[in-house]
MMTF fields as JSON, N, C-alpha, C and O atoms, coordinates in Angstrom:
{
  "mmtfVersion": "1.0.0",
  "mmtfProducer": "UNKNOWN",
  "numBonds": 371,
  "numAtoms": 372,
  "numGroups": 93,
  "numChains": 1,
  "numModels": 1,
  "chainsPerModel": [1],
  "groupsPerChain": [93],
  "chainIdList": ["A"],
  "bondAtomList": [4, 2, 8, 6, 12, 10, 16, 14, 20, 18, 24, 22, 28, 26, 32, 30, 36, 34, 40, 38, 44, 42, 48, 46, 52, 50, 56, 54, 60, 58, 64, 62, 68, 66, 72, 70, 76, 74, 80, 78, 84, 82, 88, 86, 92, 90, 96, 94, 100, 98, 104, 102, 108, 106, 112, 110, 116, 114, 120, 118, 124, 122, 128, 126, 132, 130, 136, 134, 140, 138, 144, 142, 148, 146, 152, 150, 156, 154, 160, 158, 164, 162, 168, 166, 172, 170, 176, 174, 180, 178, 184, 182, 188, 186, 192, 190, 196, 194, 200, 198, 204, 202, 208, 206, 212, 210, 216, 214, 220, 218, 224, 222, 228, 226, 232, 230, 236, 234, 240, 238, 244, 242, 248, 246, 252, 250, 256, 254, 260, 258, 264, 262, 268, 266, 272, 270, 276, 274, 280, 278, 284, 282, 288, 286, 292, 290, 296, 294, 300, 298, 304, 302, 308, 306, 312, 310, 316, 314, 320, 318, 324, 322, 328, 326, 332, 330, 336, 334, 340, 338, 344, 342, 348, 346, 352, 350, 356, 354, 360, 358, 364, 362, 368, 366],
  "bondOrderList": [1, 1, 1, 1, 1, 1, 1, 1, 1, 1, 1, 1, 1, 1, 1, 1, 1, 1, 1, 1, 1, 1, 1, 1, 1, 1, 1, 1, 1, 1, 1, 1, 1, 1, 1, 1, 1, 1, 1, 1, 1, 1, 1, 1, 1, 1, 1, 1, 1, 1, 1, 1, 1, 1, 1, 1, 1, 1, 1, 1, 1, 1, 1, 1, 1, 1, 1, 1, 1, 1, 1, 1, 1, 1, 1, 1, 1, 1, 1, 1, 1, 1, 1, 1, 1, 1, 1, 1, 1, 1, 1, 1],
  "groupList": [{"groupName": "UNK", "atomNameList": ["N", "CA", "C", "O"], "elementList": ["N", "C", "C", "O"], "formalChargeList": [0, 0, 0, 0], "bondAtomList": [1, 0, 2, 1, 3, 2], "bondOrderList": [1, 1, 2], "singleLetterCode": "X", "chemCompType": "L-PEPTIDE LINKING"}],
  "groupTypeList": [0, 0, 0, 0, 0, 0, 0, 0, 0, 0, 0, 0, 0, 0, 0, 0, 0, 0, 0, 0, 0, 0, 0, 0, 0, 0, 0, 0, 0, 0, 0, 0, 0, 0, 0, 0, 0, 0, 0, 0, 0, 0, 0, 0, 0, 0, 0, 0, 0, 0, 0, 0, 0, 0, 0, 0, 0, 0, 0, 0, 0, 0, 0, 0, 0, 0, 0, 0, 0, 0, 0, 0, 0, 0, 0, 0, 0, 0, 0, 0, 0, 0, 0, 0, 0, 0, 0, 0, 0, 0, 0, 0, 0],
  "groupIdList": [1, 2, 3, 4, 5, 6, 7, 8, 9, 10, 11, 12, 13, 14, 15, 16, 17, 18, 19, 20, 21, 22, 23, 24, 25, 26, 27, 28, 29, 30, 31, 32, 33, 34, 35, 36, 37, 38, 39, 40, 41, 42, 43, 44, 45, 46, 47, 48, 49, 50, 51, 52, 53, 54, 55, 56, 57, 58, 59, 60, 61, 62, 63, 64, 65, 66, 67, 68, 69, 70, 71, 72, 73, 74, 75, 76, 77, 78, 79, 80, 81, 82, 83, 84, 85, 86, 87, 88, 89, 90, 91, 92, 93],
  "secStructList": [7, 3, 3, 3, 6, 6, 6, 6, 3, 3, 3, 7, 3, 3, 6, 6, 6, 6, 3, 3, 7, 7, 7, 7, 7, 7, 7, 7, 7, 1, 1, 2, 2, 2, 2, 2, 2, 2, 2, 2, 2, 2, 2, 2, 2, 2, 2, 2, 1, 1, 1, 7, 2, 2, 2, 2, 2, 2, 2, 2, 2, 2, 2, 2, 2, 6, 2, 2, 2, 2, 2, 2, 2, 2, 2, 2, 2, 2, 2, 2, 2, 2, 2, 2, 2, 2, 2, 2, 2, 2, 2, 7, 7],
  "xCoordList": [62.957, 61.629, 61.126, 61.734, 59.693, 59.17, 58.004, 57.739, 56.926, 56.386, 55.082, 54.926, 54.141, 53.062, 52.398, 52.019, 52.091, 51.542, 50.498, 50.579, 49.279, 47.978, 48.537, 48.409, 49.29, 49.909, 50.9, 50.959, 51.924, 53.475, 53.794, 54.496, 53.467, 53.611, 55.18, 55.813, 55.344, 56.353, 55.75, 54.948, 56.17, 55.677, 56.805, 57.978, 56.234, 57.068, 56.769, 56.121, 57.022, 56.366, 56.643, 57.845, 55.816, 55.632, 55.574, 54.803, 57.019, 57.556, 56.676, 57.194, 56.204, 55.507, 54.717, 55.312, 53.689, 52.758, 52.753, 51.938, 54.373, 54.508, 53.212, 52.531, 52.953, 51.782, 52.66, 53.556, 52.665, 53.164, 51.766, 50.566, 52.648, 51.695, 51.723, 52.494, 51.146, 51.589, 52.252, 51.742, 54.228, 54.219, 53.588, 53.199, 53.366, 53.187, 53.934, 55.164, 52.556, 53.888, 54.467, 54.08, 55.71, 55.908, 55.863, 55.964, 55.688, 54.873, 55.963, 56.697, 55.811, 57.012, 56.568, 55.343, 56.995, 56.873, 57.763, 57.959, 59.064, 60.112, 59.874, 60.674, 58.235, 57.957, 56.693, 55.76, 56.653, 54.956, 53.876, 52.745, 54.442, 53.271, 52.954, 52.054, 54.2, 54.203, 53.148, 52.135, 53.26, 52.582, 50.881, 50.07, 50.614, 49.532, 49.372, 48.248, 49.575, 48.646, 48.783, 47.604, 49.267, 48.899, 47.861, 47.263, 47.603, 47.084, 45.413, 44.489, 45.096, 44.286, 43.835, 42.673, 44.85, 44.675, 43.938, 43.011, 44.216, 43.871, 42.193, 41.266, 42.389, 41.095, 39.989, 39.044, 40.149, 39.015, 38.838, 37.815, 40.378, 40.139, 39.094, 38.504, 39.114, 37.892, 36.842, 36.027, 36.483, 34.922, 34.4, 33.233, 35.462, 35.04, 34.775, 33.986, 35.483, 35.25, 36.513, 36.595, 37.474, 38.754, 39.122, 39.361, 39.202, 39.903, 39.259, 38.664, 39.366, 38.368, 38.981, 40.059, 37.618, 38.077, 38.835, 39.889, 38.451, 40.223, 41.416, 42.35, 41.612, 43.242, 43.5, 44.575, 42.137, 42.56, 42.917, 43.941, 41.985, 42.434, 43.988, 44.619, 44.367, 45.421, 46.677, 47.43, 46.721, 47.306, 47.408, 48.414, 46.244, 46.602, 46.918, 47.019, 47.067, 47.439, 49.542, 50.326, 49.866, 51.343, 51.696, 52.838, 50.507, 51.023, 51.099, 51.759, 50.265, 50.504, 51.962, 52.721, 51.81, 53.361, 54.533, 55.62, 54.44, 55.501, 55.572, 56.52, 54.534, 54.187, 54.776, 55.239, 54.685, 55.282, 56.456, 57.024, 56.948, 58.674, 59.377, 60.162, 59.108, 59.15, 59.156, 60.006, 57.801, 58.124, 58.986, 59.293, 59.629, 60.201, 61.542, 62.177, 61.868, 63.469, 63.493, 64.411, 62.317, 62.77, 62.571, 63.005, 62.069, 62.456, 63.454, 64.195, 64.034, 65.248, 66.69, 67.408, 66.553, 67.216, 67.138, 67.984, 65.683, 65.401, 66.225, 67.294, 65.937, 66.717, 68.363, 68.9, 69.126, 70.278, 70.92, 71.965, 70.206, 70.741, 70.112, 70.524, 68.987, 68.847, 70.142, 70.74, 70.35, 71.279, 73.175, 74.095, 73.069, 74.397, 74.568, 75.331, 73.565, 73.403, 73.353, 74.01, 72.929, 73.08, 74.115, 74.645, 74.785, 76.38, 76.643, 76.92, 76.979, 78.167, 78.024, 78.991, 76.628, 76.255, 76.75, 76.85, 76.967, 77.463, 78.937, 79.457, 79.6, 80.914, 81.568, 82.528, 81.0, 81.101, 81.377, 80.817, 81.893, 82.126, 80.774, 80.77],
  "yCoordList": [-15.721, -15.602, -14.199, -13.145, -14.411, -12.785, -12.602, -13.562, -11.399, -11.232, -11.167, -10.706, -11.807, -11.182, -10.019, -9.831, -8.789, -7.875, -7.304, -6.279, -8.295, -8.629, -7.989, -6.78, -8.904, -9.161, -9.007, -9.023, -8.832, -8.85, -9.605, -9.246, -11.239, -12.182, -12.991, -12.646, -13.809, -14.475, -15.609, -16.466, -15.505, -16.332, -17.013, -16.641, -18.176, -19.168, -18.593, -17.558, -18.897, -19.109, -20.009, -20.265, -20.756, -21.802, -21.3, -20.517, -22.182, -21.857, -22.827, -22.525, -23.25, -24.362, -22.792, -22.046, -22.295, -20.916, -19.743, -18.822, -20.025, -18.432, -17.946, -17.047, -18.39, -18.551, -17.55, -18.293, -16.509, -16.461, -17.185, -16.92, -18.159, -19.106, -18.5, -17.543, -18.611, -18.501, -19.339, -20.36, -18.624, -19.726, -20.378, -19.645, -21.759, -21.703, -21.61, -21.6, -21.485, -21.193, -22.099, -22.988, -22.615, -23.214, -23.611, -22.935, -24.853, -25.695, -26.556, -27.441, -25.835, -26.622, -27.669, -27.614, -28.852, -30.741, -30.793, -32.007, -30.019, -30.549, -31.293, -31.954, -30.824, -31.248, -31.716, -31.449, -32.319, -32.988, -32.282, -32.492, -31.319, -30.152, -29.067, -28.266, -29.464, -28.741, -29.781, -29.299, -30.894, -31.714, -31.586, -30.837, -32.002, -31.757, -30.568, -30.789, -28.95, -27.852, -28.529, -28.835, -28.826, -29.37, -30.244, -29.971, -31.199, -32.056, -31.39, -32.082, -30.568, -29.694, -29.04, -29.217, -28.09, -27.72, -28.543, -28.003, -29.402, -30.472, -30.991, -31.146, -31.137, -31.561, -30.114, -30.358, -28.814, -28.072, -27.729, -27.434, -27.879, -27.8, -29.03, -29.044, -30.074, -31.171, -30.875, -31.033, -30.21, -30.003, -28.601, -28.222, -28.038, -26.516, -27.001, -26.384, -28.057, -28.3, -27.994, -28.331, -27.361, -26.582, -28.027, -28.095, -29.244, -30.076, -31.63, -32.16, -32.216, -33.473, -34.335, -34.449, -34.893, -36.118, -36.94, -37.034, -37.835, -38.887, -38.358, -39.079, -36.919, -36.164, -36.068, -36.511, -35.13, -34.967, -36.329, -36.337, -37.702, -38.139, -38.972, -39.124, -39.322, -39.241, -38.26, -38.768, -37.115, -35.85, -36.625, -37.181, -36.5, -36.875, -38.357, -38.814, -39.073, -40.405, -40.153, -40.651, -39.37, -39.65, -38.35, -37.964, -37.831, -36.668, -37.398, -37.043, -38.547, -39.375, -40.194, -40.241, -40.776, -41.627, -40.561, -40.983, -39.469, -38.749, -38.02, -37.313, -38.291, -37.848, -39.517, -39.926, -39.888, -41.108, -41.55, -42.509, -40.813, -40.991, -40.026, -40.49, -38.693, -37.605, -38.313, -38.292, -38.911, -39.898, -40.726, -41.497, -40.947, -42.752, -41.89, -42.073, -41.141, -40.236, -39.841, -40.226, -38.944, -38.715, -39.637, -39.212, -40.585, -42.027, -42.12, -41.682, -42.6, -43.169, -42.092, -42.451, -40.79, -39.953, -40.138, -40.33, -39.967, -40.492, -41.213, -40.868, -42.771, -43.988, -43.894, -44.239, -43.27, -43.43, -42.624, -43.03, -41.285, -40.923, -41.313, -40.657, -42.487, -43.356, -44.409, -44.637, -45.007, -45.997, -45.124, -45.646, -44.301, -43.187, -43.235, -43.857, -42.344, -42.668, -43.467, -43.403, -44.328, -46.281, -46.72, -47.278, -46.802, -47.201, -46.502, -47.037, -44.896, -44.33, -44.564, -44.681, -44.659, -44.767, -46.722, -47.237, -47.414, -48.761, -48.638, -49.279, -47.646, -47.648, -47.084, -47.61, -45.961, -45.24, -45.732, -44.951, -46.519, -47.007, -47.051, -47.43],
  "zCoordList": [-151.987, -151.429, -151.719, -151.534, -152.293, -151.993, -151.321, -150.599, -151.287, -150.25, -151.134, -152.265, -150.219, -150.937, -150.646, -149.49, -151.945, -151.432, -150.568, -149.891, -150.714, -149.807, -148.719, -148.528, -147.831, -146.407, -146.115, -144.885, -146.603, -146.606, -145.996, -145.05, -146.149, -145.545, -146.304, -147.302, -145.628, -146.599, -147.59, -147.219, -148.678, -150.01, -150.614, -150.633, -151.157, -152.302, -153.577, -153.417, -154.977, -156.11, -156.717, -156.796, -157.311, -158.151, -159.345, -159.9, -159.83, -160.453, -161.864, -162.939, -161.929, -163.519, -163.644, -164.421, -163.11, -163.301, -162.737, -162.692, -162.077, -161.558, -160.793, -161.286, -159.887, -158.774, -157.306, -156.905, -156.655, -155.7, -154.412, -154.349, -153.538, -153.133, -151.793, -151.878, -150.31, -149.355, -148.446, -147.984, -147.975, -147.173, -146.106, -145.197, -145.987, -144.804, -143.662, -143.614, -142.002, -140.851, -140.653, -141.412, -139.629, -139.483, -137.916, -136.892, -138.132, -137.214, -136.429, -136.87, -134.62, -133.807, -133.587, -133.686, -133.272, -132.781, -132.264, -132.206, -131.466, -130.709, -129.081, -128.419, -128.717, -127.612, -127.468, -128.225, -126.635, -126.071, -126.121, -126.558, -125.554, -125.828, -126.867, -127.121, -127.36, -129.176, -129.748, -130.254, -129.723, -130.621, -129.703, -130.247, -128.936, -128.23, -128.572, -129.022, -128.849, -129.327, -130.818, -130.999, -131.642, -132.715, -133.173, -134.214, -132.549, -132.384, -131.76, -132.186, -131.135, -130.855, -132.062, -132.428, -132.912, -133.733, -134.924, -135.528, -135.139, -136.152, -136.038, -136.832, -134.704, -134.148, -134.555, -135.304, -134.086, -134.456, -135.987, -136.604, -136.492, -138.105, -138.747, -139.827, -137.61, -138.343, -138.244, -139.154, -136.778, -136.265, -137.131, -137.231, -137.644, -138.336, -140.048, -140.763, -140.477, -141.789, -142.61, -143.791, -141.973, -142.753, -143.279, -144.485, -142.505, -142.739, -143.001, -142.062, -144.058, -144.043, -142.801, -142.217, -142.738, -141.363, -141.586, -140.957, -142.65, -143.343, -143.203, -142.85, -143.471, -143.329, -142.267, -141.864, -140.979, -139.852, -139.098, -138.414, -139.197, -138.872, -138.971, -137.925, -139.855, -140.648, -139.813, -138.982, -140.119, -139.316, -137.71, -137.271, -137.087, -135.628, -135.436, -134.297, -136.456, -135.911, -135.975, -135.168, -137.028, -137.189, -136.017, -135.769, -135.42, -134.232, -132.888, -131.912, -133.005, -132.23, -131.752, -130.783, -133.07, -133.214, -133.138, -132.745, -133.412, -133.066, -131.491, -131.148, -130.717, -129.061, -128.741, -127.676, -129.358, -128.319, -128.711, -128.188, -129.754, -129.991, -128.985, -128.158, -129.045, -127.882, -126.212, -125.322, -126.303, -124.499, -124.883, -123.974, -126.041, -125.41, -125.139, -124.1, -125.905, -126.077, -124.593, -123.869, -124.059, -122.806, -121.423, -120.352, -121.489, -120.766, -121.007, -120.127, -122.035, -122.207, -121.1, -120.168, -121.802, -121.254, -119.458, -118.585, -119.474, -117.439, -117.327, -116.823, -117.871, -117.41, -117.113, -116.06, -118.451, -118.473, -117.315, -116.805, -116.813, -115.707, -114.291, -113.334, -114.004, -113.165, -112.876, -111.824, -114.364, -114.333, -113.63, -113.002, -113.934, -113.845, -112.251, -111.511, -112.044, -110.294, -109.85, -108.811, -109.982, -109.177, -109.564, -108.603, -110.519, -110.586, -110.154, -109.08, -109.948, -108.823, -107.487, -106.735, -107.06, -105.431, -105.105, -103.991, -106.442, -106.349, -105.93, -105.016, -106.788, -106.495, -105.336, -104.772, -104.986, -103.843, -102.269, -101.5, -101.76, -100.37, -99.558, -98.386]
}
């Protein structure tokens, strides 16, 4: 990796034209609310023009499907220690 001089940001280069490109940042989704400021984000990049509406929308539909993979994981997690506690309080005298 090198830097670009502009900014001393971190850079790729593309390598077919030797282009130093900028990386981009990188972008957290580990949580609900990671994806929801994303998903925000996306949204003013439409209303500002940065971003065509077909992409943004596009963009927030798979930010979607990935906010509701995030809830189902942590349901699931709820449940299994619902189910944990009601079998021991079953076994328990």
């Amino acid at each position: 990796m090198s830097t670009n001089t502009a900014g001393n940001s971190p850079a790729t280069i593309d390598g077919s034209n030797l282009h130093v490109l900028p990386t981009p940042p990188t972008i957290h989704l580990k949580t609900a609310d990671d994806v929801r400021l994303e998903m925000a984000k996306v949204y003013r990049d439409m209303r500002q023009g940065r971003i065509d509406m077909a992409d943004g929308t596009k963009l927030a539909y798979v930010l979607g499907q990935l906010n509701k993979a995030i809830e189902t994981g942590i349901i699931e997690v709820r449940m299994e220690a619902l189910e944990r506690t009601l079998n021991a309080r079953k076994k328990s005298p």
